[in-house]
N, C-alpha and C positions, 0 to 999 in steps of 0.2 A: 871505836876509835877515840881516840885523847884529843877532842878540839880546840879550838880556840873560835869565838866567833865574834868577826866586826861586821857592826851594825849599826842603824842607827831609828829610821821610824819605822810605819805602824808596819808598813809591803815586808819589813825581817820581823817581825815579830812571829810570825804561821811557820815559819823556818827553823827558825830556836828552836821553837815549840816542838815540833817534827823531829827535829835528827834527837833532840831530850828523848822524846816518846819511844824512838827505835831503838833507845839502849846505849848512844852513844857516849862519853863524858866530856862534858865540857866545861875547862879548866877554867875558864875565864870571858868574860866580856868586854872588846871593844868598843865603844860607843863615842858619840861626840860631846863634847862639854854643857852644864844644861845652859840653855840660853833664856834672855828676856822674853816678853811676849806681851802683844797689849800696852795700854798708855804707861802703864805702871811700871813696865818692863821685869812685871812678876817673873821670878828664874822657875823654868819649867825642865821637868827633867823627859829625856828620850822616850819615847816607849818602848824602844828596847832595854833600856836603864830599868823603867819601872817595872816591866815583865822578870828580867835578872834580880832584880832585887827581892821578887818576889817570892822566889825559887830558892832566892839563898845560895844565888853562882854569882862570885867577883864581880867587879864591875872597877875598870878603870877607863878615864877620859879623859885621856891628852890632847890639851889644845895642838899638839904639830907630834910627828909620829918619824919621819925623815931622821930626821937624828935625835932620837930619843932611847937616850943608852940606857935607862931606867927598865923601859918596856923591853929591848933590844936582849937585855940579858935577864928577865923575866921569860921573856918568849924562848930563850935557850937552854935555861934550868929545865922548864918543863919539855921543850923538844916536840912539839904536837905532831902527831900524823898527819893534820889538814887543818890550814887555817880556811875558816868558812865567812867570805864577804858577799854581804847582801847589803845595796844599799847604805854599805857605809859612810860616802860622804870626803872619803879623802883618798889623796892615789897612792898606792901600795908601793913602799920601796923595795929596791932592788934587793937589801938583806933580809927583806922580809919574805919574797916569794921564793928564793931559795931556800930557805930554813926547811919547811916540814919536808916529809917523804913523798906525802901525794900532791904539794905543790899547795898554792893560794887557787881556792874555788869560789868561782862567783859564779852567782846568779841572777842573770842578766832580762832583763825586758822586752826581749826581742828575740824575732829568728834569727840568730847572726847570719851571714853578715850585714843582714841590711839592718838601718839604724841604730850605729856604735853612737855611744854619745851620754848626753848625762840625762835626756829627756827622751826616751826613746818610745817610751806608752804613749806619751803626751801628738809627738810627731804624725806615729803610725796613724793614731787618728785624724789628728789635723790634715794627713795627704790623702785621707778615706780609703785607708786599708781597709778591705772586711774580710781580713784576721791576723792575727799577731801572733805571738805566744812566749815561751820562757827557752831559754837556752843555757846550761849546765855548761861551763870555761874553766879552761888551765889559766889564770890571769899571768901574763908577761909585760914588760916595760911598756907595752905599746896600750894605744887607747882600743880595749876590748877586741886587740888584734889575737888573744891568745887560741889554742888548739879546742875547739867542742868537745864536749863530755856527751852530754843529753840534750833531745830539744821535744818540745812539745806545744803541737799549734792549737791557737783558742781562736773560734771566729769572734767577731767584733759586731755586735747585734747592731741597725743602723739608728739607733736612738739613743747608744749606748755613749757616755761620756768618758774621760780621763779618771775620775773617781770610782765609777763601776768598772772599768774593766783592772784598774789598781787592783781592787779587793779581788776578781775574780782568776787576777797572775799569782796574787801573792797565795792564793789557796794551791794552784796546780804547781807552782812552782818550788814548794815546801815536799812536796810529794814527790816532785821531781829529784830535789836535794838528796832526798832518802834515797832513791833509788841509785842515782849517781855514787853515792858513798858506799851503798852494798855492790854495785859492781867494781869500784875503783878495790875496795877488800878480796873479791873473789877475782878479778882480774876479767872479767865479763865486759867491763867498760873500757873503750880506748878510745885515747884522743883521736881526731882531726880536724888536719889543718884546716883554716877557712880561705877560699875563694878571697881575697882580696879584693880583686876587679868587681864585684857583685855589692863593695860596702859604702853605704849612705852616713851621713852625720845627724845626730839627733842632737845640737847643741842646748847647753842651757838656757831655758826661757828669760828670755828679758821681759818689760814690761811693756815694750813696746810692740810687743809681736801680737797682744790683745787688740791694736789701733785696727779696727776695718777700714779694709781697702774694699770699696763698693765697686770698683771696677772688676773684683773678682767676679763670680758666679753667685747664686745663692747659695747653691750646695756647696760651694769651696768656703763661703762665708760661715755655713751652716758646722760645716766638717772642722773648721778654724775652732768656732763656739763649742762643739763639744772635748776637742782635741785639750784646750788650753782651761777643762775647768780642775779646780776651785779660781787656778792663778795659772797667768797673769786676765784670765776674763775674757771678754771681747766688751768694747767700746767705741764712742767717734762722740762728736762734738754736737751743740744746740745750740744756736743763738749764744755761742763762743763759750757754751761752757760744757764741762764735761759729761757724756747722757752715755751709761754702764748699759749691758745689752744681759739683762737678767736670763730671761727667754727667748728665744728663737725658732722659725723652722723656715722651710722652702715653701713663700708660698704658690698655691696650684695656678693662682690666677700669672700670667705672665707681665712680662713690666713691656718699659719702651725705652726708647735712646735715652732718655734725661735718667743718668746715673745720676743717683743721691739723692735723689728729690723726693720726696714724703707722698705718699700715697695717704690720704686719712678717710673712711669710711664706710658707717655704719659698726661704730664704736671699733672698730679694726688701725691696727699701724704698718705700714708695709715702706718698704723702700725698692726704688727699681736699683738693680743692680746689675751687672758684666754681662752681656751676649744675651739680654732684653729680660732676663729672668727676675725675681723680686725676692726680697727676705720680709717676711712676714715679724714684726718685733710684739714680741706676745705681752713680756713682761721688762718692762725699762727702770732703772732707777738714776735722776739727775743729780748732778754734784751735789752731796751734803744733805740732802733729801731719803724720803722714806722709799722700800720698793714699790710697784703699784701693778698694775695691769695696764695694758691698753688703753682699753676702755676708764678707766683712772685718768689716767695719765692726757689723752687729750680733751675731759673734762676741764681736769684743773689748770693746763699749759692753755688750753685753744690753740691747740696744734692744727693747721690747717694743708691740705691738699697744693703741692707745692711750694714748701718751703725745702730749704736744704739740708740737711747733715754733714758734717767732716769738715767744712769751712773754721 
């Protein structure tokens, strides 16, 4: 097939790579503009960008795409079979999912229909799924309301964070691509519709969604902490200033009614938290300060048995 593929970080880059490897051609690269990064606001380019560029296929990055007659009649000179979106970053206009013959394909983070949204890995963890997977879409006007292609479920190991199960959708999910494109050519693959009534939102993360709420549980704390890693983190407050929640787990020992209140010993950090249970804080890092462990950490603080958190 004559592609076109938008894109933009590392979860599309195993997807290029794939439908390249099965033979496919791909006319061109969409990607997003490179941006700053760091104090410096050094300009960094996509890893999609750098993968394309390395192959020696196009690469265009239009800050806006909506009305962008440049692209609009680029994409129509060439007439692609299937525009391929992974992760690109920006919502696909009406002129654009009409253009090819097999429609705008994405691949999506999720078993649709639950968790449509722009963080949908992130979510299923955060609400202790144990498993997820990728899902192969016709993309229409709607948010990730379009007709399924393909789905494939991955369980969610229970230690597993937002970063590891990234890397392990964007391997099945490149696989997944291929196979979607060789049924959409031999006509093996057909859409359907999704269930509506069955769809959840996975909105984008704020930074406040990292803030612990110790009235939760541990394990809803815990499932929070792996849900939301690298960003936005999990975090709450020390002696009024801001204390990052580096590590975590559930710990075995149980808490009591004083939500928030510090558990300290035998070099150990524990909090009681929601319905008597405790979050064990393994490794903490304080505003502006180095990370440490536990054991660090109420060395140099003298953190003591009964103080608060989240105040």
């Amino acid at each position: 097939m004559r592609i076109v593929f938008c894109g933009t970080p590392e979860f599309a880059v195993p997807t290029l790579e794939a439908v390249i490897a099965a033979g496919h051609e791909v006319e061109f690269v969409v990607t997003q503009p490179d941006r700053g990064v760091g104090r410096g606001m050094v300009l960094q380019a996509p890893p999609v960008k750098v993968f394309a560029v390395n192959r020696g296929i196009p690469v265009v990055q239009p800050e806006k795409i909506k009305h962008n007659l440049e692209l609009r009649e680029r994409l129509e000179r060439i007439c692609p079979d299937v525009i391929l979106v992974v992760a690109y970053g920006r919502i696909i206009p009406d002129w654009m999912l009409s253009l090819p013959r097999f429609g705008c394909i994405n691949l999506h983070g999720s078993l649709l229909p639950k968790y449509r949204g722009a963080a949908p890995i992130q979510w299923a963890i955060a609400n202790g799924e144990t498993h997820t997977g990728v899902t192969t879409m016709r993309l229409e006007a709607g948010l990730d309301t379009g007709p399924m292609l393909l789905a494939q479920v991955v369980p969610i190991g229970v230690e597993e964070t937002a970063e590891d199960v990234f890397e392990g959708l964007s391997a099945v999910g490149s696989a997944l691509m291929v196979k979607t494109l060789a049924g959409l050519e031999d006509g093996s693959v057909r859409a359907v519709e999704q269930d509506h009534s069955l769809a959840t939102l996975a909105p984008i993360l704020r930074r406040e969604d990292g803030l612990i709420d110790f009235s939760r549980t541990a394990t809803e704390i815990y499932n929070r902490w792996r849900g939301f890693q690298p960003w936005p983190g999990a975090y709450t407050t020390l002696r009024g200033k801001k204390l990052i929640v580096a590590r975590c787990s559930v710990d075995r020992v149980p808490g009591d009614e004083n939500v928030g209140f510090v558990v300290a010993q035998d070099g150990t950090l524990s909090v009681n938290t929601g319905q008597r249970s405790r979050i064990l804080l393994e490794e903490v890092q304080m505003e502006g300060k180095k990370r440490m462990s536990a054991a660090e950490f109420l060395r140099g603080y003298q953190v003591k048995s009964g103080e608060r958190v989240g105040l």
